[in-house]
C-alpha positions in Angstrom: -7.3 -13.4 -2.5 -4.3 -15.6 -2.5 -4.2 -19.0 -0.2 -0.3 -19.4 -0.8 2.8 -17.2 -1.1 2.9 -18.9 -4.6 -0.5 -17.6 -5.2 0.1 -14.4 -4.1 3.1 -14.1 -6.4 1.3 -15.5 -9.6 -1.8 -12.3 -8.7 1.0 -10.1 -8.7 2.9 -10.8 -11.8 -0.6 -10.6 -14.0 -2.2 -6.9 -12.3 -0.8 -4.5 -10.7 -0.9 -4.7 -6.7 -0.8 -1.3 -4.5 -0.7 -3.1 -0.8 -0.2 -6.6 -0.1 -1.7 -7.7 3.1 -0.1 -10.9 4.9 -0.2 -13.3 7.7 3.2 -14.5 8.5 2.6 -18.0 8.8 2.0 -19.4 4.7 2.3 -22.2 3.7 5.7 -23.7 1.7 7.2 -19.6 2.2 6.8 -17.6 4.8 5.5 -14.0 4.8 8.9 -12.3 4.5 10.0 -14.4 2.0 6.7 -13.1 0.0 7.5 -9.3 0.8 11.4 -9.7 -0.2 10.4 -11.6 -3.2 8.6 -9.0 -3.9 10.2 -6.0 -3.2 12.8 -7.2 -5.2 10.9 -6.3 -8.8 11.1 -2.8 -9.6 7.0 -1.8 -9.7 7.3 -3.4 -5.9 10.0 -2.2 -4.3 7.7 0.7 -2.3 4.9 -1.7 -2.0 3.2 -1.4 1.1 2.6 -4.3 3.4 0.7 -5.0 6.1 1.7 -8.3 8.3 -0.5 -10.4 10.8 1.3 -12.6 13.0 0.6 -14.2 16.5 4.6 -14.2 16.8 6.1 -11.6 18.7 6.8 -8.1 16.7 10.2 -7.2 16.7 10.3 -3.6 14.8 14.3 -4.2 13.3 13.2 -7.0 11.7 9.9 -5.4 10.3 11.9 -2.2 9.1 14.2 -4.9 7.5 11.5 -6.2 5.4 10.2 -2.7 4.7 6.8 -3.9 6.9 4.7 -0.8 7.1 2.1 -2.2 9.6 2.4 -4.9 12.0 -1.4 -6.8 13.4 -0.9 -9.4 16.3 -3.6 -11.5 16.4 -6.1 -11.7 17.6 -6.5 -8.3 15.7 -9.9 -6.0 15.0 -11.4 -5.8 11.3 -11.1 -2.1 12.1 -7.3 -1.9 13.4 -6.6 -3.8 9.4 -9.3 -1.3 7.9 -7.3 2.0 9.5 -4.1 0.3 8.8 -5.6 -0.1 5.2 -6.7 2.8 4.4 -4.3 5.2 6.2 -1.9 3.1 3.5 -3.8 4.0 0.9 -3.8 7.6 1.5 -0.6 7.9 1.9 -0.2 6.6 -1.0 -2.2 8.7 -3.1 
């Protein structure tokens, strides 16, 4: 698990990631920064992502950033584990 945006890039550059799951709020980059950065590598560019925020949802700008799920917090460990795994099948 990555602390930073930074981190979270570094992770993805050495394996191979199938769903990145965010808060908005990171350190030094925010989480959209981290999604278009990203998305804009080939192997990522369908990534799914999941995004927690405590700021307000607005669904043009998550459809802009290619945001599959949106969690408000507070959120449940089983709304991220749904959202998780209904991600991963759809995947596969």
């Amino acid at each position: 698990a990555a602390r930073t945006a930074e981190q979270a890039q570094d992770i993805a550059n050495k394996i191979t990631v199938d769903l990145l799951v965010s808060d908005l709020q990171l350190p030094q980059m925010d989480g959209y920064q981290l999604i278009d950065s990203l998305h804009q590598q080939p192997q990522y560019q369908a990534l799914p992502v999941v995004l927690i925020s405590a700021s307000e949802y607005y669904e043009s700008r998550a459809q802009q950033h290619g945001i599959a799920v949106w969690l408000n917090k507070p959120y449940r460990d089983r709304e991220l584990y749904g959202a998780v795994k209904r991600l991963i099948n759809e995947a596969s």
